[in-house]
Structures are given as structure tokens and as C-alpha cells.
N, C-alpha and C positions, 0 to 999 in steps of 0.2 A: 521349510521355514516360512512365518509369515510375513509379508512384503512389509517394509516400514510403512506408517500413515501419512511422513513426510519424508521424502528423499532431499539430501543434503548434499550438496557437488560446489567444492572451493574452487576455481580456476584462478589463479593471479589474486587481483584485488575484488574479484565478485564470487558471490554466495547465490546461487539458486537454490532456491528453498519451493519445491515441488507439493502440490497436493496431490497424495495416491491413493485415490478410493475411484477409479473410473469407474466401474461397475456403476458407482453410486452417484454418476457424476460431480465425482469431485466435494458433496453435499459436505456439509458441515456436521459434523455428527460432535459431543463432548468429547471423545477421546480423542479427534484429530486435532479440536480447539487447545488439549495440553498439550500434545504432542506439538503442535506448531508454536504454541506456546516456550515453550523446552528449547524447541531448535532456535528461534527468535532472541534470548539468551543467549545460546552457544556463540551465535555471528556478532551479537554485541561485545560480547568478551574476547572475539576474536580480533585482535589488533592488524592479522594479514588482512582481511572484510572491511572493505570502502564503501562496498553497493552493495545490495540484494537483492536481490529478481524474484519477484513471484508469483510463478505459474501454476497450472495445474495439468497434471498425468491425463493421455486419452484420445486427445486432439478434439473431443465433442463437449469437454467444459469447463472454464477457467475454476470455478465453484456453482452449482446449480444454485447455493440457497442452503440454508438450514435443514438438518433431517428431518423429515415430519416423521419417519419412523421409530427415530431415536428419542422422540420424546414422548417418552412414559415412566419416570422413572420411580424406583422403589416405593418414597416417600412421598409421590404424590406431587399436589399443587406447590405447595410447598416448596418442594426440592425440585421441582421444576423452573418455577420465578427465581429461586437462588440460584439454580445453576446459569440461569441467561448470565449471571453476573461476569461467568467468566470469557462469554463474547465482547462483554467490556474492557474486563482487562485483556486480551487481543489483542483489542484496538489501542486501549492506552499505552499499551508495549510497543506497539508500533509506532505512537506520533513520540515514543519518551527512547527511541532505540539507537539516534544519535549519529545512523549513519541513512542514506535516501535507500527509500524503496522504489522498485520501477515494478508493476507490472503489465505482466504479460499473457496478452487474453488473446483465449484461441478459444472457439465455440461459446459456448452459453455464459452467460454471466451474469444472475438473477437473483433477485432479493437479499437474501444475507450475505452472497456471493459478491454482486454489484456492493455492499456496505465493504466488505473486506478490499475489492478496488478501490473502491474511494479514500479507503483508510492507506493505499499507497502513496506516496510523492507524486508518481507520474503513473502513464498508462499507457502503455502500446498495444495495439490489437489488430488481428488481420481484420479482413474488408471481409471474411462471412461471421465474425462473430455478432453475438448479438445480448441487449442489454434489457432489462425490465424490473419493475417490483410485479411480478403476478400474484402476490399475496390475495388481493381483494377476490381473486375467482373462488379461491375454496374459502372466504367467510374470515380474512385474517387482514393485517392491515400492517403496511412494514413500518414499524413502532419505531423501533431500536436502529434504525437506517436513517431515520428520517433526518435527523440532526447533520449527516454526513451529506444526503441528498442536497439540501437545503445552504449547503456551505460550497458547492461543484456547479450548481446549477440554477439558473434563472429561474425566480418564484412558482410563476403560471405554469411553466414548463415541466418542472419537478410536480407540483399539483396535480397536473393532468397524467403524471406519468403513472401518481400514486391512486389516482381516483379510476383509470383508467384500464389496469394492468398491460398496458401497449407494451410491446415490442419494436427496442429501437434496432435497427442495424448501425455497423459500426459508423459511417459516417456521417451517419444523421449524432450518434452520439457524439461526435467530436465533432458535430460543430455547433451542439447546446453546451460543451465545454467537459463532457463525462468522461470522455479520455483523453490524450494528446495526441493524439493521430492513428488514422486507420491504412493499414498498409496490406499490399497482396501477400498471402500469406507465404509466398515460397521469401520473400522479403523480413521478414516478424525477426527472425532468429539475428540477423545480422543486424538489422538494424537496433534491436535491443541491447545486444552484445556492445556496437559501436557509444550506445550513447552509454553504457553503463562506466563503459572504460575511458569516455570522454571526464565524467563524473567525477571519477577516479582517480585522475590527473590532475586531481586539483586537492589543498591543503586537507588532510582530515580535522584538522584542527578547526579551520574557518567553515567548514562544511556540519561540521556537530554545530560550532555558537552558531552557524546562521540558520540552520534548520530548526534548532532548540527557539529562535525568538521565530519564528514563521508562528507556530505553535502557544508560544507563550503569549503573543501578541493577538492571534487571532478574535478573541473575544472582549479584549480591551478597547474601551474607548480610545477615540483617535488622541485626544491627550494625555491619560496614560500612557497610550501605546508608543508616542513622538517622547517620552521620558524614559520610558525603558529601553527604548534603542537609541536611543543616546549615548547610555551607558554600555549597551553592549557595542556599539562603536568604539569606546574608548578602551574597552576591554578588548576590543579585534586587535584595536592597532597597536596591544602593549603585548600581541604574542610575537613568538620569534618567528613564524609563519610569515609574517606583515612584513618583519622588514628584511626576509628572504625574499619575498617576492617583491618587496618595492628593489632591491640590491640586485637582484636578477635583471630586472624590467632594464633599468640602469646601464649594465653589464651587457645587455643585449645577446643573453645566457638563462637556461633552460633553469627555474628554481628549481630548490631541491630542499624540498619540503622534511621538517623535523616533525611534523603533528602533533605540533605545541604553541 
């Protein structure tokens, strides 16, 4: 039988969602983009899934990057620029999926690979992984990344990452702000696990509206942005969530969250 393109493992309240193409490291090929697509779905409809973790199979690459092999397809130019479409949706699935993502980078993590970390909540990585746009060396320029780069990362810095195709190691990345910390790798597993379930333990309810306005707000002006979360403030504190945990806080007793 052939191995799935994404491995799916529920533990409790986290979902690992695996990329399995190591041969390929990990590359982004269209069929893994529906496929991770699909599974992305399945965890959002899954009411037991608070968190999800997303790594990649191999231990040598979180995601390398887009196939360069995979793309030739039937129709040409054409059906080639249509299909990037659906590295779009991906990503909008991801910031519209309602519950945090964390990942978790173990070896390479480049070009389209590096866009798909970014497009997580958070990032943990061991201390040999390693980050870049190498696009510029064979004649290509990371396009479709850049918008993501540009919103993780200080101007000049991102600039030179893209003009440059450098290679960052992990804590030179976390501390231009591309991950949130670089750890020894016999470390990665627990500490991921730890924060996911930290995560976890808090309202799903207040966790979907405050991720949803992180997102909604991002590209508003500061006074749209100071009007719409206003309202989402006043929409926090009319869930039963709110005054479970102000009545708990109170009670000096563990809330006990309804995810409403």
C-alpha cells in the first residue's frame, strides 16, 4: 500500500498533521497541497482538536520548498499559474482554520516550505535546522512567500534573505523573529507537545475569536483595527467562556471551559 502524503495522529486535544514525502524532502508537490488541504478540514471539523502541529516525515526536512519536478502540468502555462492558486488556498485555510497552529521544524526549511512555517501561529525548531529562500540561485524569485516573509520579519533583513539566497541556522532565525525558539533537538518533541497542551487548556472558544481578529486585524489600519476589536471585546465577554473563567478566577478553582 501506498504510504499516505500526510500522516494524521489525534492525541487528546492535538492533531499532528505530518508531511510524508521524505524521499522528496518533504517538497511540496499539488497532490500533497490537496491532501494537506483535506486533512486541514478534517481537524477543523474535529471538535476533540484545540492545536495542530505541523511537521514534516525524515528528520532531514520540515518542507524543502515547492516541487520543481511537479511542475509540468498537462495544460501548460496556463494550468500551471492556476494551480499555484491552490498554495493560496493552503495558506487561507490555515489563517481561517480557527484553531493555532505550531510548527515543528526539524532539518530544512526553504522557500515554499519556509511560506508554509510562516503561514503557522508559532514555530519551534531544533538548533540544526535551517531556513532560506534559495529561489534566486536557479533564476526564480519567492513570489508567493514574500507577503508572509515581510509580515515575520524586519524589512532589510527579509531583503537580503531574498536577494541573497543565505542560509539561516536556527537561532540566527529566531532571533530576526522566523521562529519562536531554537532548541537541542533531543528537546523539540517535548517541548512542542508541552506548549501545544499548554494551548490547549485554555477556552476554544476565546482561542478561535482571538486568533480570527489576530488575522482579521492584521492589514487594517490602526483605527479600523482599535473599532473592530472593540467589538470583538464585547463579543469575548458575552461568551459563557468569560464568565466561567472570571467565576473560576473568583472560586480560586480550575475553569471548566464550555467552548462557547
Amino acid at each position: 500500500m501506498t504510504e499516505p502524503l500526510v500522516l494524521q495522529n489525534i492525541d487528546g486535544p492535538v492533531a499532528t498533521l505530518t508531511l510524508n514525502r521524505p524521499e522528496r524532502r518533504n517538497a511540496l508537490s499539488p497532490e500533497l497541497i490537496e491532501v494537506l488541504i483535506e486533512n486541514l478540514q478534517q481537524v477543523k471539523n474535529d471538535p476533540q482538536v484545540k492545536v495542530v502541529v505541523l511537521t514534516g516525515a525524515g528528520g532531514k526536512a520540515f518542507c524543502a520548498g515547492g516541487d520543481l519536478g511537479a511542475q509540468q502540468p498537462a495544460n501548460g502555462l496556463i494550468g500551471l499559474h492556476d494551480a499555484r492558486a491552490r498554495f493560496i488556498d493552503l495558506i487561507e485555510d490555515m489563517f481561517a482554520l480557527g484553531k493555532p497552529i505550531i510548527a515543528r521544524v526539524d532539518g530544512a526549511c526553504m522557500g515554499g516550505g519556509l511560506g508554509l512555517m510562516l503561514a503557522c501561529d508559532l514555530a519551534i525548531a531544533s538548533e540544526g535546522a535551517t531556513f532560506g529562500t534559495p529561489e534566486i540561485k536557479v533564476g526564480l524569485f519567492p513570489m508567493m512567500i514574500m507577503t508572509l516573509i515581510f509580515r515575520n520579519v524586519p524589512r532589510k533583513r527579509a531583503t537580503e534573505m531574498m536577494l541573497t539566497g543565505q542560509t539561516l541556522q536556527a537561532q540566527e532565525a529566531a532571533s530576526i523573529g522566523l521562529i519562536n525558539r531554537a532548541l537541542p533537538a533531543d528537546q523539540l518533541d517535548e517541548a512542542t507537545r508541552d506548549l501545544a497542551l499548554h494551548i490547549a487548556s485554555f477556552s476554544p472558544a476565546v482561542l478561535k475569536l482571538g486568533r480570527d481578529a489576530i488575522y482579521q486585524t492584521m492589514d487594517m489600519d490602526i483605527h479600523q483595527g482599535l473599532q473592530h476589536l472593540r467589538s470583538q471585546l464585547t463579543l469575548n465577554t458575552l461568551l459563557d467562556d468569560a464568565a466561567e473563567g472570571v467565576t473560576a478566577f473568583i472560586s480560586r478553582r480550575p475553569p471548566q471551559w464550555k467552548g462557547r
